[in-house]
N, C-alpha and C positions, 0 to 999 in steps of 0.2 A: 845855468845859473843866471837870474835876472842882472842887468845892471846893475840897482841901487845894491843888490846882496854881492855882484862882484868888488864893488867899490869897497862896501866894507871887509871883505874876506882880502883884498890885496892892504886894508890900511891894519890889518893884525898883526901883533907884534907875529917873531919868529917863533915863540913861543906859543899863543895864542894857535897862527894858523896852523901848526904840529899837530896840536890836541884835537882841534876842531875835523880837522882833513885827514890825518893819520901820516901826512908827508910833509917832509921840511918844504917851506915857504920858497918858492922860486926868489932867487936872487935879482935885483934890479936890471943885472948885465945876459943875464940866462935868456935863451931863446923862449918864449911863449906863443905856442900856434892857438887858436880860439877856433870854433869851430859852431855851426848851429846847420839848421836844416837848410837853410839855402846860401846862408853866407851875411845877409843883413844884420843880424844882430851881433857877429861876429866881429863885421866890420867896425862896429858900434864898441862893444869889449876892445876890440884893439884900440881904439882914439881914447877910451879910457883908461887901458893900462897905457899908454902910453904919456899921458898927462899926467899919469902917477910919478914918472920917472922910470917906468920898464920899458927901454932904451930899445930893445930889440922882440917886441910882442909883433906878432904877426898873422894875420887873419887866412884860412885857407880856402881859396879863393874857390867857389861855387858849394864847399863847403861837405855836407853829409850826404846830398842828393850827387854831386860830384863823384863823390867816393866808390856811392853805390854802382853808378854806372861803371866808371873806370873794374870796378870787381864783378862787375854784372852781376849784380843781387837781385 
């Protein structure tokens, strides 16, 4: 999800992001990991949810390239 579309999908109401996404809206206090192919844009989602007020967003660090290795894919 680009930026400018995350920003608007976090500022939906509760009701909005349900309908849109198929799952209730993460809560302000709820943990949120971001994640992209190497971790840059992740980092970027996180400074953004986080500016929203989602207190505990968290970026995982190195990200889907990371993962892959850690699983050897």
């Amino acid at each position: 999800m680009a930026v400018p579309t995350l920003e608007e999908a976090l500022n939906l109401s509760e009701i909005e992001f349900k309908e849109k996404f198929g799952r209730d809206k993460p809560a302000k206090e709820d943990e949120v990991v971001f994640h992209c192919k190497m971790g840059g844009r992740a980092g970027k989602a996180t400074e953004l949810a986080m500016s929203l007020g989602f207190s505990n967003a968290k970026s995982y660090k190195g990200s889907f390239q990371d993962w892959c290795e850690k699983e050897k894919l």
